[in-house]
N, CA, C and O atoms as a Maestro MAE file, in Angstrom:
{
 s_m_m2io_version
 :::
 2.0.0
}

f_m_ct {
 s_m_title
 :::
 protein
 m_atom[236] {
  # First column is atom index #
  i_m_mmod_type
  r_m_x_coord
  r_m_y_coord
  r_m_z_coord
  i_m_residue_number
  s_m_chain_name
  s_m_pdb_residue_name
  s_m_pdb_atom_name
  i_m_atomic_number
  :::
  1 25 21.216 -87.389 34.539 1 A "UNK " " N  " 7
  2 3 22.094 -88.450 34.076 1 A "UNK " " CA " 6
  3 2 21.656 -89.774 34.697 1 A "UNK " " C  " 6
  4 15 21.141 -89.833 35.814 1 A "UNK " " O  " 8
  5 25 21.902 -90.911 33.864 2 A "UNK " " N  " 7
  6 3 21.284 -92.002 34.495 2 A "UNK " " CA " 6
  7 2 22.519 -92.320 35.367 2 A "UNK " " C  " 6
  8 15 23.471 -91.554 35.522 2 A "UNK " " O  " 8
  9 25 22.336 -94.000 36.122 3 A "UNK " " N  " 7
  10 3 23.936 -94.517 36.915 3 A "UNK " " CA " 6
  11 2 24.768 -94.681 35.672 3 A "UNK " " C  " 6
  12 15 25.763 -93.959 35.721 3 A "UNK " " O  " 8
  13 25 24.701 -95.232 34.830 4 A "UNK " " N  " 7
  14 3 25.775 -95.852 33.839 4 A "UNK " " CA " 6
  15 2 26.259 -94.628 33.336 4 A "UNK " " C  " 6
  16 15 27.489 -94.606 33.287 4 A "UNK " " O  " 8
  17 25 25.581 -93.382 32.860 5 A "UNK " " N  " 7
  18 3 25.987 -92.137 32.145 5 A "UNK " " CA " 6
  19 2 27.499 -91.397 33.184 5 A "UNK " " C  " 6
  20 15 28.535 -90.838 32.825 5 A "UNK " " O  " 8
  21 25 26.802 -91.843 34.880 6 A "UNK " " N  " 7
  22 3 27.546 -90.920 35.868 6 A "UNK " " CA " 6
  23 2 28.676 -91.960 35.974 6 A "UNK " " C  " 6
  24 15 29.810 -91.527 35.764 6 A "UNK " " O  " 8
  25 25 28.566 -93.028 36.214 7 A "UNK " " N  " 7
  26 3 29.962 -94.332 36.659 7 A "UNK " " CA " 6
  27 2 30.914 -93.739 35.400 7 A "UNK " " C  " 6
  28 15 32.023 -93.311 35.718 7 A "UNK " " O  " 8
  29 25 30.526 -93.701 34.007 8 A "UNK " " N  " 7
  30 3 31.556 -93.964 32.748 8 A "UNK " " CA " 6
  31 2 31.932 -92.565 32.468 8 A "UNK " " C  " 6
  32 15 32.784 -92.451 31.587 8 A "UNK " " O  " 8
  33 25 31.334 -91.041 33.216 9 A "UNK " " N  " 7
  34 3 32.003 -90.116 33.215 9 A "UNK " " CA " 6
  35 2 33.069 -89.943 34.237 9 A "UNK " " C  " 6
  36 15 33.976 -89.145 34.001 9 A "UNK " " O  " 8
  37 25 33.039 -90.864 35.770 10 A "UNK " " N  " 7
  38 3 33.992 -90.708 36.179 10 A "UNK " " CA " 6
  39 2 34.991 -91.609 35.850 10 A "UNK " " C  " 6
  40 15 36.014 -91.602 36.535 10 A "UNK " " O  " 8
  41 25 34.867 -92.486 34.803 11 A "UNK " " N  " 7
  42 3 35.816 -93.170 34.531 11 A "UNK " " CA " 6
  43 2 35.887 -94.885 35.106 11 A "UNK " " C  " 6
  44 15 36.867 -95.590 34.872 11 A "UNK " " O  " 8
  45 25 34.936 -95.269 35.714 12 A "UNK " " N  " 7
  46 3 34.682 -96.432 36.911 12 A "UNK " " CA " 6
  47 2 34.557 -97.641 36.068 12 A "UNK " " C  " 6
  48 15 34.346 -97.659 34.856 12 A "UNK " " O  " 8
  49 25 34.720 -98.683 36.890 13 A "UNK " " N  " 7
  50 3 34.465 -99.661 36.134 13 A "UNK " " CA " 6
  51 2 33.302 -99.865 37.461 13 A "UNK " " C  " 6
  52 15 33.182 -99.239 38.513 13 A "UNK " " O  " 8
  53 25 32.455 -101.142 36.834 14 A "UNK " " N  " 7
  54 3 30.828 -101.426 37.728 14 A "UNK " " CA " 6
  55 2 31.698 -101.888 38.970 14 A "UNK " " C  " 6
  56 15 31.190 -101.354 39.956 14 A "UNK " " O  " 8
  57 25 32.677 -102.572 39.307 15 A "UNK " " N  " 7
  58 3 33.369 -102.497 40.437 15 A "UNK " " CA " 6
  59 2 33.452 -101.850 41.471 15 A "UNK " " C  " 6
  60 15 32.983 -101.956 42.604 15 A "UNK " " O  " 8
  61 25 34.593 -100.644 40.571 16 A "UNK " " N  " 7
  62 3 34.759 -99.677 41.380 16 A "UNK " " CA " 6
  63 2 33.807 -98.958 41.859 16 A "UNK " " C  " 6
  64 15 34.004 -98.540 43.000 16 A "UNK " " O  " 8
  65 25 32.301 -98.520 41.086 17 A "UNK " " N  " 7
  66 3 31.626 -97.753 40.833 17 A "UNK " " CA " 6
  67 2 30.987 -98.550 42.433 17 A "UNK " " C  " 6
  68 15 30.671 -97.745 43.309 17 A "UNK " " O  " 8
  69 25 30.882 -99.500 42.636 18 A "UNK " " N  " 7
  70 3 30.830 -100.640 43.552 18 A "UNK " " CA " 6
  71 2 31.041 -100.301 45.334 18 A "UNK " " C  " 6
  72 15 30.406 -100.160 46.379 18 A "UNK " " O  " 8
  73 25 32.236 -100.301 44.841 19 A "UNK " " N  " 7
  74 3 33.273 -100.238 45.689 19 A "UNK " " CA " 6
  75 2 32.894 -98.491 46.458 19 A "UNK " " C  " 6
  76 15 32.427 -98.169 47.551 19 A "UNK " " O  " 8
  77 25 33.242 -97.900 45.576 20 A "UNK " " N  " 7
  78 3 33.321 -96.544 46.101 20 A "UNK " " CA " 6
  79 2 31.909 -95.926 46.632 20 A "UNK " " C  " 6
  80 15 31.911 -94.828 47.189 20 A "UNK " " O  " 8
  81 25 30.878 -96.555 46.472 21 A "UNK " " N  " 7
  82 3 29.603 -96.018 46.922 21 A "UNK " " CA " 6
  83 2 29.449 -96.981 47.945 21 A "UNK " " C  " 6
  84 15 28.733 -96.640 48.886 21 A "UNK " " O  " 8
  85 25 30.144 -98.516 47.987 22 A "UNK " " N  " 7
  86 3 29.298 -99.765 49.190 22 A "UNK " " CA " 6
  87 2 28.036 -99.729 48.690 22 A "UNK " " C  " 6
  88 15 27.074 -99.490 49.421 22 A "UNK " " O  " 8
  89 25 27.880 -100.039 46.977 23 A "UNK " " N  " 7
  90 3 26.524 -100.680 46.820 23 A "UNK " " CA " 6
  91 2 26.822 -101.798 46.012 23 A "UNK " " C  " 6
  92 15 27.516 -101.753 44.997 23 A "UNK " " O  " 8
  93 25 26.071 -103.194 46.672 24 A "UNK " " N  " 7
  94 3 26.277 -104.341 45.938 24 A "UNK " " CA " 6
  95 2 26.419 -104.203 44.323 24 A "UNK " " C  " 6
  96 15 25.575 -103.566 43.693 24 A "UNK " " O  " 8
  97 25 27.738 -104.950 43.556 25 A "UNK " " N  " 7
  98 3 27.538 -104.919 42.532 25 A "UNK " " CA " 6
  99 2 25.968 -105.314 41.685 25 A "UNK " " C  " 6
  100 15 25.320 -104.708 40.832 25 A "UNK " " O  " 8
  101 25 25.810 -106.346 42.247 26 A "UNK " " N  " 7
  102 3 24.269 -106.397 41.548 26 A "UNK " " CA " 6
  103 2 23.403 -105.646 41.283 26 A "UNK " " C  " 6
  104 15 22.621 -105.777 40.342 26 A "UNK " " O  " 8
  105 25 23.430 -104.573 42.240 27 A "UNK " " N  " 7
  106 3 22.394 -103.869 41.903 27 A "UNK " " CA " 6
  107 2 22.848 -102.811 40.926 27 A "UNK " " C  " 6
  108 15 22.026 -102.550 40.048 27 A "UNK " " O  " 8
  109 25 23.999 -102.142 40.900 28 A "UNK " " N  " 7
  110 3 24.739 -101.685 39.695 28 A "UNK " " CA " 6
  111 2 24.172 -101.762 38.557 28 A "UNK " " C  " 6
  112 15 23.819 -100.816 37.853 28 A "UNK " " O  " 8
  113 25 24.014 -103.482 38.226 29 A "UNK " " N  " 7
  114 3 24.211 -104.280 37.022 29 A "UNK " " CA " 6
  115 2 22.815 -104.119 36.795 29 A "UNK " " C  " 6
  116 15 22.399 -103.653 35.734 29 A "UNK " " O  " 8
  117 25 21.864 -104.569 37.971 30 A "UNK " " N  " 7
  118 3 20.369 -103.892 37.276 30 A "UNK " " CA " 6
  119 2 19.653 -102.990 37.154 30 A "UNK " " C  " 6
  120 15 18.475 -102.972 36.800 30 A "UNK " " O  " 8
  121 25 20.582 -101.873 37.552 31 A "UNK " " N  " 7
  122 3 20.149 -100.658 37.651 31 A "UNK " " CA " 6
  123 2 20.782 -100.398 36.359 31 A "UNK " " C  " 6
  124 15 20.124 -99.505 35.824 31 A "UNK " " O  " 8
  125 25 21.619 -100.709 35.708 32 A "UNK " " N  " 7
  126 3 21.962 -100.290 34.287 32 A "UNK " " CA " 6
  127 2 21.355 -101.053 32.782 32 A "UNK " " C  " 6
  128 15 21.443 -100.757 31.591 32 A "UNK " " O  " 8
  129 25 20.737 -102.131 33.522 33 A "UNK " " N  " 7
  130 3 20.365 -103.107 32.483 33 A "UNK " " CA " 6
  131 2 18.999 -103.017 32.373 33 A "UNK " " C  " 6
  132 15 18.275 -103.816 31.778 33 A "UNK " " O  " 8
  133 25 18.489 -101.507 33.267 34 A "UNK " " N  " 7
  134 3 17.210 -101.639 33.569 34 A "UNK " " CA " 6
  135 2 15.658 -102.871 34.112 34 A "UNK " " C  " 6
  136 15 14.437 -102.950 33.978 34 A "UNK " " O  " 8
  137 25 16.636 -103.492 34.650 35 A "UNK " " N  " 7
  138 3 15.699 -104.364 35.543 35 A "UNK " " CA " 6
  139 2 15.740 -103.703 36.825 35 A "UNK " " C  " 6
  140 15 16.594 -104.553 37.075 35 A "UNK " " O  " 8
  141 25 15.694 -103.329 37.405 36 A "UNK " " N  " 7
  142 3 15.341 -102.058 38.601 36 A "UNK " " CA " 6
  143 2 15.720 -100.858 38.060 36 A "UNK " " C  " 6
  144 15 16.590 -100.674 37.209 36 A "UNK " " O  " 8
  145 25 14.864 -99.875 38.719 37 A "UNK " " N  " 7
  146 3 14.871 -98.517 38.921 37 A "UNK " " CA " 6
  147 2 15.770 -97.631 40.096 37 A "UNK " " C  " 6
  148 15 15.149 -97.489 41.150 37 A "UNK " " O  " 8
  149 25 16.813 -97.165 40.070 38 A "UNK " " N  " 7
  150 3 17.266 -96.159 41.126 38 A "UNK " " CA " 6
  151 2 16.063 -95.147 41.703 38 A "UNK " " C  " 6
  152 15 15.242 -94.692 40.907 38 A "UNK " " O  " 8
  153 25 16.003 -94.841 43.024 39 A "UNK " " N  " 7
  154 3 15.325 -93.672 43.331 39 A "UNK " " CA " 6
  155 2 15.818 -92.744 42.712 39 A "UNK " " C  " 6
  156 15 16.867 -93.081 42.161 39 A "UNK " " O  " 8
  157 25 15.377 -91.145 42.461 40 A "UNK " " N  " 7
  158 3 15.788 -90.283 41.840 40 A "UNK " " CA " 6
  159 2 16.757 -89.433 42.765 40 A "UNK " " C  " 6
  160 15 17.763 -88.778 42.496 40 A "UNK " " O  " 8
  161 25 16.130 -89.665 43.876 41 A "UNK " " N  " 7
  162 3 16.981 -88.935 45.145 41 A "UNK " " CA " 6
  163 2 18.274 -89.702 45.235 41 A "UNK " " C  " 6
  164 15 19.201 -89.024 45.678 41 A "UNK " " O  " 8
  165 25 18.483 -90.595 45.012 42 A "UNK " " N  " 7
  166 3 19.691 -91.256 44.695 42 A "UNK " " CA " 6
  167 2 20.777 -91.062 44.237 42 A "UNK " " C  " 6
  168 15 21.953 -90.975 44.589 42 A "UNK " " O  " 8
  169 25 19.839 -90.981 42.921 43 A "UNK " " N  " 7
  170 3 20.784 -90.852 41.276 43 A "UNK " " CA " 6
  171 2 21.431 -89.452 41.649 43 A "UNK " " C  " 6
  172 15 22.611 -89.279 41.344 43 A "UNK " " O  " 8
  173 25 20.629 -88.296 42.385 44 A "UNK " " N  " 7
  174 3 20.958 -87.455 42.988 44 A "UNK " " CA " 6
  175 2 21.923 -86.830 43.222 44 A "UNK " " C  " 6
  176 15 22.477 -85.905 42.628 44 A "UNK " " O  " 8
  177 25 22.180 -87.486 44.344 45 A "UNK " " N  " 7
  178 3 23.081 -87.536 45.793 45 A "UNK " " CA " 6
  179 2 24.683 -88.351 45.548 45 A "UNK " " C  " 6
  180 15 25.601 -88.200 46.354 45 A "UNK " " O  " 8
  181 25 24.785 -89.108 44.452 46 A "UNK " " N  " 7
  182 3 25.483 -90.004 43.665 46 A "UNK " " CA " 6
  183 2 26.018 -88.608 42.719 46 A "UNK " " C  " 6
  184 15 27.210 -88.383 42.928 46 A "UNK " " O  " 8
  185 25 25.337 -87.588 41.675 47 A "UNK " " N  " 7
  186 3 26.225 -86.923 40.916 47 A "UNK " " CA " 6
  187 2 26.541 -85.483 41.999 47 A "UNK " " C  " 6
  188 15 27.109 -84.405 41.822 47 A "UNK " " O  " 8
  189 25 25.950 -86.034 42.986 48 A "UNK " " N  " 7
  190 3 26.594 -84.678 43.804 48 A "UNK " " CA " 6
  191 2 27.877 -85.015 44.253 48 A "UNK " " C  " 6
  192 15 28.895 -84.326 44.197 48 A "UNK " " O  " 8
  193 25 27.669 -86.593 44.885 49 A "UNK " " N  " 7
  194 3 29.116 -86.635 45.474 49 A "UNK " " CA " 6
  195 2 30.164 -86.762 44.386 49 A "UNK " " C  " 6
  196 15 31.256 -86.382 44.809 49 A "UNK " " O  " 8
  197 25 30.197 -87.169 43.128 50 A "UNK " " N  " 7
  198 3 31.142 -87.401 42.201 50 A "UNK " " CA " 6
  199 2 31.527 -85.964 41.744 50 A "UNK " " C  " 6
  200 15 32.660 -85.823 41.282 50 A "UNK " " O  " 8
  201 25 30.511 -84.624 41.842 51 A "UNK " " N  " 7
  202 3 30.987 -83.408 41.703 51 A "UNK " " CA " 6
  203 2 31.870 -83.051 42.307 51 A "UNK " " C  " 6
  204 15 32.832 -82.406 41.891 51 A "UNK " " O  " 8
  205 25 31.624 -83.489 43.568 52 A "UNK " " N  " 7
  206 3 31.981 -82.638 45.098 52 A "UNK " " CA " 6
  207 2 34.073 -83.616 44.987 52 A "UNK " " C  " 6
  208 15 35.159 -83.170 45.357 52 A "UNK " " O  " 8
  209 25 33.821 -84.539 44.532 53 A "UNK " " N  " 7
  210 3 35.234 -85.097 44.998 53 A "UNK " " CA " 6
  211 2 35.864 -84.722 43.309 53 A "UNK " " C  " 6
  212 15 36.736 -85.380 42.743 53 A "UNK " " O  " 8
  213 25 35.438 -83.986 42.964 54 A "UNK " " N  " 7
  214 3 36.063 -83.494 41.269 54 A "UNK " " CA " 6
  215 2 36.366 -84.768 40.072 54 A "UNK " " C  " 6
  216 15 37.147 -84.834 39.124 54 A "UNK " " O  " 8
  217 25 35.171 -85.868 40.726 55 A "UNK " " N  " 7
  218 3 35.064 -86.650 39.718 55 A "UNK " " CA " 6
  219 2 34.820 -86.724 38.840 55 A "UNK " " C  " 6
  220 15 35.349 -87.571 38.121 55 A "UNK " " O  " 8
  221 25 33.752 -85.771 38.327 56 A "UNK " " N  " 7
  222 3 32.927 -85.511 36.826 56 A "UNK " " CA " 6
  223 2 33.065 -83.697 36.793 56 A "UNK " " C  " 6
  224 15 33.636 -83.089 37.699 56 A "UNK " " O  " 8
  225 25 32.567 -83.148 35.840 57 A "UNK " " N  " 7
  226 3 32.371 -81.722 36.120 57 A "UNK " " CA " 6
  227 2 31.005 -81.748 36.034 57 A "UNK " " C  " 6
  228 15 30.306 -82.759 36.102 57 A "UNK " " O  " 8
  229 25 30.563 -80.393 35.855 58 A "UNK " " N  " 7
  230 3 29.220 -80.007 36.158 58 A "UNK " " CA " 6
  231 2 28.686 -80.360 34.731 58 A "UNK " " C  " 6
  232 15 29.288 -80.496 33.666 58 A "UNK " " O  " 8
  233 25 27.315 -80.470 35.065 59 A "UNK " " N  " 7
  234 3 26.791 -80.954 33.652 59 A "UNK " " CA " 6
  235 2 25.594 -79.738 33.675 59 A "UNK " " C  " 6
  236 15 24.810 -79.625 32.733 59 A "UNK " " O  " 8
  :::
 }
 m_bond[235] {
  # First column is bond index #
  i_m_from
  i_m_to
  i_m_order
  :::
  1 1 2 1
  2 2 3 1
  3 3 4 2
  4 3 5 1
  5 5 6 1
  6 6 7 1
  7 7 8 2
  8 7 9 1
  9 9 10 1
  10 10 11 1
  11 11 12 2
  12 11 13 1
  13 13 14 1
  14 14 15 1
  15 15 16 2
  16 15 17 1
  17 17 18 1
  18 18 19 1
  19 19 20 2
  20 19 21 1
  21 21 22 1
  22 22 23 1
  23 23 24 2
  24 23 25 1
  25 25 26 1
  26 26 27 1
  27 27 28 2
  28 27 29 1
  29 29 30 1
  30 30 31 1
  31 31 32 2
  32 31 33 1
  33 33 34 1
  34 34 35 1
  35 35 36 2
  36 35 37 1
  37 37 38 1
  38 38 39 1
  39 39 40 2
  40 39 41 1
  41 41 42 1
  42 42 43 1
  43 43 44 2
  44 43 45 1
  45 45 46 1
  46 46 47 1
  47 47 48 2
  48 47 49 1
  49 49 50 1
  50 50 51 1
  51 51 52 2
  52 51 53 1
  53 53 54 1
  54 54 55 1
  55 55 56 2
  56 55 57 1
  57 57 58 1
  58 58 59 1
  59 59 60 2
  60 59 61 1
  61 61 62 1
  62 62 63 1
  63 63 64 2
  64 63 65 1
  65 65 66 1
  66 66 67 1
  67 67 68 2
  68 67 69 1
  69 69 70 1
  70 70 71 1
  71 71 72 2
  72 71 73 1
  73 73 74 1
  74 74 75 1
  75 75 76 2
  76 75 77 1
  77 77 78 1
  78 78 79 1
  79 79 80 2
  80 79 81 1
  81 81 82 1
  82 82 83 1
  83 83 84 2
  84 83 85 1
  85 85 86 1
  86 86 87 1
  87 87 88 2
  88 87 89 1
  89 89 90 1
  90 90 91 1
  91 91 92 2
  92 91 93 1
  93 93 94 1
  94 94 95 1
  95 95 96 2
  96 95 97 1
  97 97 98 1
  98 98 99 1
  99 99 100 2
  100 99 101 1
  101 101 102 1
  102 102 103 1
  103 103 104 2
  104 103 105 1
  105 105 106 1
  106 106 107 1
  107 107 108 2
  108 107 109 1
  109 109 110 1
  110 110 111 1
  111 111 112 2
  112 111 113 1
  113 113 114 1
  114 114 115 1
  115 115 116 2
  116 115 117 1
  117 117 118 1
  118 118 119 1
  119 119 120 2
  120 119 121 1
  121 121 122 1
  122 122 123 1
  123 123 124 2
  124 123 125 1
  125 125 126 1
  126 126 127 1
  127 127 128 2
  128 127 129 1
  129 129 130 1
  130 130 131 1
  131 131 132 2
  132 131 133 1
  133 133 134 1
  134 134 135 1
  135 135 136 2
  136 135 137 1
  137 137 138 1
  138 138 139 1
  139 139 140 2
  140 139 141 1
  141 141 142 1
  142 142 143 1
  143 143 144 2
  144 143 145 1
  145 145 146 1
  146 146 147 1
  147 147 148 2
  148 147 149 1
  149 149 150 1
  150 150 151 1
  151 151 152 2
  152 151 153 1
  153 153 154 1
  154 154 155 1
  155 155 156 2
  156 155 157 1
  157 157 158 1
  158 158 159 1
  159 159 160 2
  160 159 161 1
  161 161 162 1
  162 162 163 1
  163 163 164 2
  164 163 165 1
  165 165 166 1
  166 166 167 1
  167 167 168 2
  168 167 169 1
  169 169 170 1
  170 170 171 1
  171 171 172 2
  172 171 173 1
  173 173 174 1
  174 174 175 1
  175 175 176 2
  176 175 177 1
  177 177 178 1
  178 178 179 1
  179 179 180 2
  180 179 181 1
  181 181 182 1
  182 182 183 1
  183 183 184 2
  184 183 185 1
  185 185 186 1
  186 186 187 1
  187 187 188 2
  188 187 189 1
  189 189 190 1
  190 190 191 1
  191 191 192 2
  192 191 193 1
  193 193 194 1
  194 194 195 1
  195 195 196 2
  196 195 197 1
  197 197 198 1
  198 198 199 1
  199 199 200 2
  200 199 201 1
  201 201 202 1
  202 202 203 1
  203 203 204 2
  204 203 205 1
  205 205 206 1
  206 206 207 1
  207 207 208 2
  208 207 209 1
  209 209 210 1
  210 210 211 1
  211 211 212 2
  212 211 213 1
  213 213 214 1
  214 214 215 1
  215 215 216 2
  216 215 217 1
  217 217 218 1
  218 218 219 1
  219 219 220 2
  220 219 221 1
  221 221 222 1
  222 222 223 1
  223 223 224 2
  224 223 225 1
  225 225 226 1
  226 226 227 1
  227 227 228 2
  228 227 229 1
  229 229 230 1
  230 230 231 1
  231 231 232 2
  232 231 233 1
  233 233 234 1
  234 234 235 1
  235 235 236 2
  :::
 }
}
């Protein structure tokens, strides 16, 4: 799943999505608009924790 696929399954706005990880909105915004790339280990570690707190289900 990309960031934008995982933020809008838990329901987030780029804010919150923000907020709840402590990553600058900006980078959010270009990580979805594809002007930067997320590491993959990232994107990762991001649908693990949204599993783990029963944010998304399993995909």
């Amino acid at each position: 799943m990309t960031i934008k696929e995982l933020r809008l399954a838990a329901g987030m706005t780029q804010q919150a999505f923000s907020d709840f990880f402590d990553i600058p909105p900006r980078t959010i915004q270009a990580w979805e608009y594809g002007t930067r790339v997320p590491p993959e280990y990232l994107v990762n570690l991001i649908e693990y924790k949204l599993k783990k707190e029963g944010m998304i289900t399993e995909t």
